[in-house]
C-alpha positions in Angstrom: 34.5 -35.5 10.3 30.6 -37.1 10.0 29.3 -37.2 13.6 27.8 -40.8 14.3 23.9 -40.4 14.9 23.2 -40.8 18.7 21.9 -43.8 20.2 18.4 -45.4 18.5 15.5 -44.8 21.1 12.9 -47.1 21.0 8.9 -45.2 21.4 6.1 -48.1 21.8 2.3 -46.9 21.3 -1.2 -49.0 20.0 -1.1 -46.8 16.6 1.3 -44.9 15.0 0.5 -42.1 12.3 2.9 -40.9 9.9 1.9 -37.4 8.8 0.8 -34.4 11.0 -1.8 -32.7 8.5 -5.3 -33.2 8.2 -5.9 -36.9 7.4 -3.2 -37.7 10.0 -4.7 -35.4 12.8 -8.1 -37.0 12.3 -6.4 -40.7 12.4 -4.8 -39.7 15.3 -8.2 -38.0 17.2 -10.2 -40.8 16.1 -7.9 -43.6 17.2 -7.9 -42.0 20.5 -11.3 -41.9 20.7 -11.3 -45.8 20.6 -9.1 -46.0 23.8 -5.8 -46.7 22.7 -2.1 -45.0 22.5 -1.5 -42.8 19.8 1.7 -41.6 18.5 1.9 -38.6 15.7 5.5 -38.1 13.7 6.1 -35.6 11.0 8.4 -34.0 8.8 7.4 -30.6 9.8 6.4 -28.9 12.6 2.6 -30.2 13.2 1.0 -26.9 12.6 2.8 -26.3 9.1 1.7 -29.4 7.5 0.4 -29.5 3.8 -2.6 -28.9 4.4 -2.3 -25.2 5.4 -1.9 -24.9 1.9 -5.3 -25.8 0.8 -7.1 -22.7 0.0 -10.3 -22.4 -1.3 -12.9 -24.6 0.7 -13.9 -27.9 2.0 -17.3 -29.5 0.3 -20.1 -30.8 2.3 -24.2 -30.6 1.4 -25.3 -28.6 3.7 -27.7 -26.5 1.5 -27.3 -23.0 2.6 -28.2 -21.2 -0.4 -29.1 -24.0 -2.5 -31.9 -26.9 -0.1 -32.0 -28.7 -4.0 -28.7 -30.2 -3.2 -28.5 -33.6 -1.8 -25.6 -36.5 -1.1 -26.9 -38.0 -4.6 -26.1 -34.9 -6.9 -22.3 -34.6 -4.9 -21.9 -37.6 -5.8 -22.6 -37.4 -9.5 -20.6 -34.2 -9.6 -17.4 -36.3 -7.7 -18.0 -39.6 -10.5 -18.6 -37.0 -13.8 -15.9 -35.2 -13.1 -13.5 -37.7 -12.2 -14.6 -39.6 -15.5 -16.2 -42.7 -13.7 -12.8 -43.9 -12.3 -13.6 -43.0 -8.9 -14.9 -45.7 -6.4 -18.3 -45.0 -6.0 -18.3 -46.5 -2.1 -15.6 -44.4 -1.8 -17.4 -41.7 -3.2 -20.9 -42.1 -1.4 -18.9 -42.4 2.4 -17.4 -39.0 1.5 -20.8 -37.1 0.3 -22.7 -38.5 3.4 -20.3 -38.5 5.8 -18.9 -34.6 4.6 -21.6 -32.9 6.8 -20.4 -34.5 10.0 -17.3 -33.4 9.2 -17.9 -29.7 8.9 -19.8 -30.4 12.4 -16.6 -31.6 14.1 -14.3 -28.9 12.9 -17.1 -26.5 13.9 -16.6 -27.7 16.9 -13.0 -28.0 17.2 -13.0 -24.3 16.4 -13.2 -23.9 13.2 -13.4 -20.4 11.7 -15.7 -21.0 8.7 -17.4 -17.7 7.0 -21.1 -17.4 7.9 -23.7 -15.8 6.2 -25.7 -12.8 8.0 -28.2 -14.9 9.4 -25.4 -17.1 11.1 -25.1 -20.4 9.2 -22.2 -21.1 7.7 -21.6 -20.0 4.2 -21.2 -21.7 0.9 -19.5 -20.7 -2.5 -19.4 -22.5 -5.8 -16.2 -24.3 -6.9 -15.8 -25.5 -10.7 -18.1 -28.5 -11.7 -20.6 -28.0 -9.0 -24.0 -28.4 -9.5 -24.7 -26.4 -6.2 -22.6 -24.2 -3.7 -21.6 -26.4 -1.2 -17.8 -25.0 -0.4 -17.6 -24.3 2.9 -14.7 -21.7 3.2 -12.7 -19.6 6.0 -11.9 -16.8 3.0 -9.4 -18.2 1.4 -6.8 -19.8 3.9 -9.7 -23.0 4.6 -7.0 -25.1 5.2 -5.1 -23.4 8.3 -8.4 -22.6 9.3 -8.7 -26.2 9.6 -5.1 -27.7 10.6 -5.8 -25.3 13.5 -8.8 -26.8 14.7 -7.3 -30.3 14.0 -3.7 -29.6 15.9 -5.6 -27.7 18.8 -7.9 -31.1 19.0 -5.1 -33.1 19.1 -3.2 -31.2 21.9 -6.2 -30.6 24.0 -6.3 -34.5 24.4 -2.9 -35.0 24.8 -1.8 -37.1 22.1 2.0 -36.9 21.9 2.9 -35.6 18.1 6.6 -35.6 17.5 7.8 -32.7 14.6 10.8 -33.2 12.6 11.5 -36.7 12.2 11.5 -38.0 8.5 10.0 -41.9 8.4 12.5 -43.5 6.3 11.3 -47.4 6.5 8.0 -48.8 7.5 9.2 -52.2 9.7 7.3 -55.1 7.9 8.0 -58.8 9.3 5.7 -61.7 7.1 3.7 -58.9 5.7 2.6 -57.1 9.0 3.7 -54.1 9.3 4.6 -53.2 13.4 6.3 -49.5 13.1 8.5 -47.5 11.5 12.3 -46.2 11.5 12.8 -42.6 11.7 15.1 -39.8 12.5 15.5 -36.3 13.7 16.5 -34.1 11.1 18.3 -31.9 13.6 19.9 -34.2 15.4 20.5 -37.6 13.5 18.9 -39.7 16.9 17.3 -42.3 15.4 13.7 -43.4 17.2 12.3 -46.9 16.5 8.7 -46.4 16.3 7.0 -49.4 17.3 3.1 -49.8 17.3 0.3 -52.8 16.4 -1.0 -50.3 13.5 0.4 -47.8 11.5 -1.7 -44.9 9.4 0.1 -43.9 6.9 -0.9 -40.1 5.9 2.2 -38.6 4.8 0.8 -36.6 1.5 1.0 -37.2 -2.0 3.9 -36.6 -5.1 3.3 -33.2 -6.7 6.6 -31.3 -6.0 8.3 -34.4 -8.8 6.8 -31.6 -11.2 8.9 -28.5 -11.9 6.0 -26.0 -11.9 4.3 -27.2 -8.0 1.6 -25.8 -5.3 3.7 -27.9 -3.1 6.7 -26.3 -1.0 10.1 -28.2 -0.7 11.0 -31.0 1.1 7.1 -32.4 1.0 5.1 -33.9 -1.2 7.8 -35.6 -2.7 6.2 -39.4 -2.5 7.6 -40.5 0.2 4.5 -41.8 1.1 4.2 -44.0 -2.1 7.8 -45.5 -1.4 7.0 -46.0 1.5 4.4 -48.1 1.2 5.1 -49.8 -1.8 8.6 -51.4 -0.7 6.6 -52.4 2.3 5.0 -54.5 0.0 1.3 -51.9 -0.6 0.1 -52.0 -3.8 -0.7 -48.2 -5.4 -2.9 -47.2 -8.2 -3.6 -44.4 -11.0 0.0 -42.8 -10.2 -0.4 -41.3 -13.5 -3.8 -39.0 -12.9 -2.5 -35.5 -11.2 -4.4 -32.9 -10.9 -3.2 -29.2 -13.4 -4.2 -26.8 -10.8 -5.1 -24.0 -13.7 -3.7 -21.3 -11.5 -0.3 -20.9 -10.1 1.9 -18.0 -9.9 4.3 -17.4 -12.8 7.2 -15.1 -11.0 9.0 -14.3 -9.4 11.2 -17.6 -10.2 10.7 -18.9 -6.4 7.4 -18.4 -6.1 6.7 -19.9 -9.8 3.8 -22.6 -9.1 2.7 -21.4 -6.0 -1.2 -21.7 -6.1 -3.8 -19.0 -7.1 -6.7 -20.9 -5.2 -10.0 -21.8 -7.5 -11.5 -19.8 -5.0 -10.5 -16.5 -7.1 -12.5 -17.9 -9.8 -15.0 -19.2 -7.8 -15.5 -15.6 -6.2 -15.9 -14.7 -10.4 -12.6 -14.6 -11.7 -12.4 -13.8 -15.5 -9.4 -15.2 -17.5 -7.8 -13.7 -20.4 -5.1 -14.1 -23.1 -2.3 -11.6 -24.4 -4.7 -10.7 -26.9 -7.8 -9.6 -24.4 -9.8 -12.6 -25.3 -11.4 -14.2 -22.8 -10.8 -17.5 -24.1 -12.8 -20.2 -21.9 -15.6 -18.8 -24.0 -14.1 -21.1 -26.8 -13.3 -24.0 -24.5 -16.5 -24.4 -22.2 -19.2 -21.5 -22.9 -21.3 -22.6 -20.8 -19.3 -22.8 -17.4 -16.6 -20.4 -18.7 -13.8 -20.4 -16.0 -16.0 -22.5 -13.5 -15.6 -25.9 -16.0 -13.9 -28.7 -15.2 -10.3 -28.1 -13.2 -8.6 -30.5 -16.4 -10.6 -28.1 -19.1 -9.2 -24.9 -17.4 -5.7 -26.4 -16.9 -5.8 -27.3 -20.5 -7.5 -24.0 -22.0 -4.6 -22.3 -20.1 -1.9 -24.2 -21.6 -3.0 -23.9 -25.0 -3.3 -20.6 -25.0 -0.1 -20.5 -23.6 1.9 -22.7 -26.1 0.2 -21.2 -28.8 1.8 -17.9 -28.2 -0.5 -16.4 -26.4 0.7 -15.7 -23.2 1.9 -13.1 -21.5 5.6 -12.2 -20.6 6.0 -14.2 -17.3 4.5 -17.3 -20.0 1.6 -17.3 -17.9 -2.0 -16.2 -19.1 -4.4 -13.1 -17.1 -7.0 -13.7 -14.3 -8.3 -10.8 -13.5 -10.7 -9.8 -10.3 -10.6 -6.5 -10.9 -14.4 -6.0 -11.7 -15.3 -7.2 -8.1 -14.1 -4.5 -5.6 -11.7 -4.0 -3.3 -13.6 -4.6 -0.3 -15.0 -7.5 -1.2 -11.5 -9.2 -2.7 -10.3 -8.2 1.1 -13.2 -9.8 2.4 -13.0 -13.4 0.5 -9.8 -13.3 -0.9 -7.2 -12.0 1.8 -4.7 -14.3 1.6 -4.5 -13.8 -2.4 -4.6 -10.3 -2.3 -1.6 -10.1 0.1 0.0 -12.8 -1.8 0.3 -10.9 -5.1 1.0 -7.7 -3.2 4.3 -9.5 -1.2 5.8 -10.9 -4.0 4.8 -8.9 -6.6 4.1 -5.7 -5.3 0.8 -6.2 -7.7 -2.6 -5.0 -6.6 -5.4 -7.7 -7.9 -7.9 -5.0 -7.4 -6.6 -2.9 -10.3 -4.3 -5.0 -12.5 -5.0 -9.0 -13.6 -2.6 -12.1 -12.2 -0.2 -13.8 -14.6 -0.7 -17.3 -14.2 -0.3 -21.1 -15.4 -1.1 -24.6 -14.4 0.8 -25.9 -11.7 1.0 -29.1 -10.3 -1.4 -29.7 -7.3 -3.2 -32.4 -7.0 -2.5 -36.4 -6.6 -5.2 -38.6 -7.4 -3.4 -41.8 -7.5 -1.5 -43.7 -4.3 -1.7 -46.4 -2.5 -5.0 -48.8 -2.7 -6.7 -48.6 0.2 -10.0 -50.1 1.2 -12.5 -47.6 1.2 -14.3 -48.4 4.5 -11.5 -49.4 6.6 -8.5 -47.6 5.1 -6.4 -50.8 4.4 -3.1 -51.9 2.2 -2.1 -54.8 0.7 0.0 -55.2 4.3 -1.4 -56.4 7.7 -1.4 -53.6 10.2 -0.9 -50.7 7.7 -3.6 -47.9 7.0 -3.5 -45.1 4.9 -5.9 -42.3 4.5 -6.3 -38.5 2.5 -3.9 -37.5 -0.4 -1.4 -40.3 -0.2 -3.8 -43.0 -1.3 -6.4 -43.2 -4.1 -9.8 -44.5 -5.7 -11.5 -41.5 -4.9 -11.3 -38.8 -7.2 -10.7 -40.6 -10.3 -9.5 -39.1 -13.3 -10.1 -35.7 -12.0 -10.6 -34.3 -8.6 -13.8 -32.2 -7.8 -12.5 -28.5 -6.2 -13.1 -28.5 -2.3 -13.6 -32.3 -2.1 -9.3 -33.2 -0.9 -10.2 -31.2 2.5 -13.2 -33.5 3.1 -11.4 -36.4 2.4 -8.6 -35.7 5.3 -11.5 -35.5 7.9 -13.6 -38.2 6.5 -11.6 -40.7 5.9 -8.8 -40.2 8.4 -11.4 -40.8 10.7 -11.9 -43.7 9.2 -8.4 -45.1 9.2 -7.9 -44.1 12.6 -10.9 -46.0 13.9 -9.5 -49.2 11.6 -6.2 -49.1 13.0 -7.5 -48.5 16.2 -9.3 -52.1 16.4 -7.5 -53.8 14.8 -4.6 -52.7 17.9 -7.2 -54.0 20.0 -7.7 -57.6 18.5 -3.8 -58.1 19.3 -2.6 -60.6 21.8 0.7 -58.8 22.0 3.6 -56.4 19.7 5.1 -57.4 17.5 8.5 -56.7 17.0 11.7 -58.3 15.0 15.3 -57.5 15.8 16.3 -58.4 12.2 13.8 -56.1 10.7 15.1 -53.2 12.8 18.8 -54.4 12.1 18.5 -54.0 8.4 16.3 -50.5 8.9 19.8 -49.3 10.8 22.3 -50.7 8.2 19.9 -48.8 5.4 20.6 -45.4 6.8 23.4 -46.3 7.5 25.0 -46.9 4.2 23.4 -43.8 2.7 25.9 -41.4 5.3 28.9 -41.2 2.9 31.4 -39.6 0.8 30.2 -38.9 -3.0 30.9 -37.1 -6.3 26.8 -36.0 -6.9 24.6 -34.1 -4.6 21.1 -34.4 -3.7 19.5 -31.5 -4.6 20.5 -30.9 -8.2 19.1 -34.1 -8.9 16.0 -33.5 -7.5 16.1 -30.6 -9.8 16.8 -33.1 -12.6 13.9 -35.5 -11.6 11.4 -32.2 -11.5 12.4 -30.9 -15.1 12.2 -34.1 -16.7 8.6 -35.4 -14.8 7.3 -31.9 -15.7 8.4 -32.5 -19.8 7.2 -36.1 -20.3 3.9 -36.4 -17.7 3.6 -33.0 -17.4 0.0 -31.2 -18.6 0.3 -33.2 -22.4 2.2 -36.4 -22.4 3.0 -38.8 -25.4 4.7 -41.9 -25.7 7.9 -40.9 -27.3 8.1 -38.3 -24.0 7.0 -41.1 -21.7 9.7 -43.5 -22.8 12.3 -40.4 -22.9 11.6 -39.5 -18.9 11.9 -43.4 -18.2 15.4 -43.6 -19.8 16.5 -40.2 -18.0 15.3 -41.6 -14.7 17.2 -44.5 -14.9 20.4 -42.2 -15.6 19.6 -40.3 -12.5 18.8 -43.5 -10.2 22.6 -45.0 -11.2 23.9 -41.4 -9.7 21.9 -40.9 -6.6 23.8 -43.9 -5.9 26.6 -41.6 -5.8 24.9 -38.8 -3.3 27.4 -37.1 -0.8 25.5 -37.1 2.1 27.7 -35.7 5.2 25.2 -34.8 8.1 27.7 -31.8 10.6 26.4 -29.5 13.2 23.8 -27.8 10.8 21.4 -31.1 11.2 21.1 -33.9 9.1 19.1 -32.7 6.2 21.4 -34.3 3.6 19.8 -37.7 4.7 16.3 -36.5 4.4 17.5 -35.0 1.1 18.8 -38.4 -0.4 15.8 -40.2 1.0 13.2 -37.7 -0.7 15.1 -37.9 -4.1 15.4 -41.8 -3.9 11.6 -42.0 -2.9 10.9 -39.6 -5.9 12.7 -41.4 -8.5 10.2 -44.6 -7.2 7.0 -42.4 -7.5 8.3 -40.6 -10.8 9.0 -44.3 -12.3 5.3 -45.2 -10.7 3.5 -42.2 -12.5 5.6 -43.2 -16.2 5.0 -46.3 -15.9 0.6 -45.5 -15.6 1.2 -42.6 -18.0 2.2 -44.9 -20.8 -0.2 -47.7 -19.9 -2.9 -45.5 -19.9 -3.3 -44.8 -24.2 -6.0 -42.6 -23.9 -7.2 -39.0 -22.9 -9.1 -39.1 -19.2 -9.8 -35.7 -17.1 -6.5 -34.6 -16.1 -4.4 -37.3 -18.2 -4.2 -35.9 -21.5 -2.0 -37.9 -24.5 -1.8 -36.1 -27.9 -1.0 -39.3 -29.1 -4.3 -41.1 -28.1 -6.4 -37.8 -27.6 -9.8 -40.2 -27.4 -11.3 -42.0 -24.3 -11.4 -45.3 -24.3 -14.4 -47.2 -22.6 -11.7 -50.4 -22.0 -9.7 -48.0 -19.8 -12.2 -47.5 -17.3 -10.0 -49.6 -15.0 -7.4 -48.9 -12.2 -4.2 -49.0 -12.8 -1.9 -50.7 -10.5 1.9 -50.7 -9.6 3.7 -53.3 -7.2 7.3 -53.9 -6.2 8.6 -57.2 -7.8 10.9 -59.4 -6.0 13.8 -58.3 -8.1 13.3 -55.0 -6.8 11.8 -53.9 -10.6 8.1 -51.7 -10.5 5.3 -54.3 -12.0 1.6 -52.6 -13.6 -1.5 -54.4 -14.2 -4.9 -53.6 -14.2 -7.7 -54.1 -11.8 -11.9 -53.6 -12.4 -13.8 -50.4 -10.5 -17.2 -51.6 -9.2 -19.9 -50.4 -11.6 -21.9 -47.1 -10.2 -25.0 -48.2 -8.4 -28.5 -47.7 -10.5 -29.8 -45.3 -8.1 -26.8 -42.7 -9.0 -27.0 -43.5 -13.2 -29.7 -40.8 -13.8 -27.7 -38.2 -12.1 -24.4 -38.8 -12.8 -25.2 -38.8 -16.6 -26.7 -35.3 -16.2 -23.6 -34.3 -14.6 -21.4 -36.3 -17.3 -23.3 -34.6 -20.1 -21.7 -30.9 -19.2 -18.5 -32.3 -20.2 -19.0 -34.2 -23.4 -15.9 -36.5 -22.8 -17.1 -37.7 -19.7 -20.6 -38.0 -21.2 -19.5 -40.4 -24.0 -18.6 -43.1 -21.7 -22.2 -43.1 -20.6 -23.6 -43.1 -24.3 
């Protein structure tokens, strides 16, 4: 017999943040700082978020080896290698306000490797000019959702684990809270606040080869937001990580951070070849993260590859000590699973997916949506990183715009005469979960399965138009039966609901990112089409996704502003190491 979920509790703060990582720990510090009541809910429990995940660094110019750098040339680096479809406001608050940043987590606690004179270090990361990675050896990102979680405790901000967010409450197009539910225990909390910040991640795990781990990831955020009525943007540019693990079969896109090249990684075919000398000779295995993904899987589907179907990065020629000193986590990684030794014998590995780039549209100062009251802030929204994202640059955007958002939301509570709340709006949220808790013939997790294999063949690393039309016409298939999920919450928690909400968010996003994919008929960064394999100059626009009234997914096209005068000079040098992104400039 089902159990009925316990009674709905209702929980009342200023702001509300969705998402316990980074971005939403920095919303959540930040909005407190402004004076009001903050409320943190996430999927996981808060010091597991995503963002431990993120290896390799977080960017700032702080010049520790290299005083030439400025704001300026991180800026041209982020544009070039994002192929000019970044916001360049969006860009120039992240390069000038990165350097607070590392200041803050410094002072939160943050572990970050310093040089022998005390000042913390900096290595280089693909595409950079300079070294400006800031880096805790190789595990930057629990270094920092540490310092973030501990922050947030020590000022007693009340973050509440477990509970999936399955409807933002919108009445006239402001948004005042959100439905959710403990994935333990069914009880169902009504979330009610004057702003919400939404930071709940981006859509990778839709690919089958994925840094991201289960049940995140999935693009809930996306759904979220856009059947609240946001509007999101370049769902089709995601980042190839060039390096995730190969085998064994459950470890198979885990991610081999850019840090292992960074350190001076070499990568090699079947054959011995060290093969980025054909693709990028001058950067070699430090080019562009798109150029690497690609080289890989070239060499891959030419036949190349080794046994796993992965290709060789070997760190062998650096020393034990020193792999144990900057790559820990790595070396233990391959040693677990693998019972390999990257000290004496190279990594199998292939592009994964890691990255989103697109989400919702935000504005970049504020954090805003299409909807009154919501904000949304790091990897769930884009505008950013353009067609490509720069390595080291995600971390920076958690902390620097979270901030951001959480100061937004945080004002805007405090220009409210009173909550708003509406009993149908909360009604209907009920009688939604409600009708999902029932008997079926299909199950959630094979079609997630479904959904992964078929994103990952037609918008996975190459895409054509044949492909792209394919994965639309099997998505539809799986839509009609995840209308047919058995979902049957007992004593073992109610993970069957969360499993049926992540699929039925995922087949949104997945539809979102076909949809860009085959309005997008050219090559950019990290969206590659065989079928149109030149760039396009009339492309250099955002492309947008909205919820019709009929319930059907609606693209268009919107303008980026043009890159300000006092950037052109160094963002064509930057441009002109990759001679796609350089043409657009010509």
């Amino acid at each position: 017999m089902t159990p009925a979920p316990p009674a709905a509790r209702q929980d009342v703060s200023n702001v509300l943040v969705v998402g316990s990582g980074a971005a939403g720990s920095r919303a959540a510090i930040a909005a407190y700082d402004e004076g009001v009541d903050v409320k943190v809910v996430g999927k996981r429990a808060r010091n597991d978020a995503h963002t431990v995940l993120a290896a390799g660094g977080i960017n700032a110019v702080l010049g520790t080896h290299d005083p030439d750098d400025s704001f300026e040339q991180h800026a041209a680096d982020t544009l070039a290698e994002g192929y000019l479809l970044g916001d360049p406001r969006f860009v120039e608050l992240l390069v000038e306000e990165a350097p607070r940043a590392i200041e803050e987590l410094e002072e939160w606690g943050c572990a970050f490797a310093r040089t022998e004179d005390g000042r913390i270090d900096q290595r280089y990361f693909g595409a950079h000019t300079y070294r400006r990675t800031c880096y805790a050896g190789d595990y930057t990102g629990r270094a920092i959702q540490n310092a973030v979680t501990e922050r947030v405790a020590s000022l007693g901000i009340d973050v509440v684990d477990h509970v999936y967010v399955s409807e933002l409450l919108v009445e006239d197009g402001r948004c005042f809270g959100a439905m959710g539910f403990d994935v333990r225990t069914g009880e169902r909390i009504v979330f009610l606040a004057d702003a919400v910040v939404l930071a709940a991640g981006g859509h990778t795990r839709l690919w089958r080869r994925s840094s991201s781990r289960r049940d995140e990831n999935t693009g809930d955020a996306m759904a979220l937001a856009l059947r609240a009525g946001a509007t999101l943007a370049d769902m089709e540019l995601v980042q190839f990580h060039p390096t995730g693990m190969v085998h064994p079969e459950e470890w198979a896109g885990v991610l081999v951070t850019e840090a292992v090249r960074g350190e001076g990684g070499r990568l090699y075919n079947a054959d011995g070849d060290r093969f980025m000398e054909r693709y990028d000779p001058d950067r070699l295995e430090l080019s562009t993260r798109d150029r690497v993904a690609l080289a890989n899987y070239t060499e891959i589907e030419e036949g190349r590859g080794g046994p796993n179907g992965g290709v060789y990065l070997d760190v062998s020629h650096i020393g034990r000590d020193a792999l144990l000193e900057k790559l820990p986590r790595m070396y233990r990684q391959f040693l677990d699973t693998q019972m390999l030794d990257i000290a004496s014998d190279p990594m199998e590995v292939a592009p994964t997916a890691h990255y989103s780039m697109g989400g919702v549209r935000v504005v970049p100062d504020t954090g805003e949506t299409d909807v009154e009251g919501l904000f949304a802030a790091g990897e769930a929204t884009a505008g950013l990183h353009g067609a490509n994202r720069l390595g080291g640059n995600s971390l920076a955007e958690t902390i620097v715009f979270g901030r951001r958002a959480g100061e937004a939301a945080a004002a805007f509570s405090n220009r409210q005469d009173v909550q708003l709340r509406s009993r149908a709006v909360l009604s209907a949220a009920h009688d939604a979960l409600d009708a999902l808790v029932s008997d079926g013939d299909e199950f959630a997790r094979p079609l997630q399965r479904a959904v992964r294999n078929e994103v990952w063949r037609t918008a996975g690393v190459v895409r054509t138009e044949d492909t792209i039309d394919e994965g639309l016409a099997r998505l539809r298939e799986i839509r009609e039966a995840a209308s047919r999920v058995d979902v049957r919450p007992s004593s073992e928690g109610w993970g069957d609901l969360a499993h049926v909400l992540d699929l039925r968010a995922g087949l949104v996003a997945a539809e979102a990112t076909l949809l860009g994919a085959k309005q997008r008929r050219e090559t950019r960064g990290a969206h590659f089409r065989s079928d149109y394999p030149d760039l396009d100059a009339d492309l250099r626009v955002r492309i947008t996704v909205r919820l019709d009234v009929d319930g059907s997914l609606v693209t268009d096209q919107t303008a980026i502003p043009e890159i300000p005068d006092r950037l052109q000079p160094m963002v064509e040098r930057a441009a002109g190491m990759d001679a796609d992104a350089g043409r657009l400039l010509e």
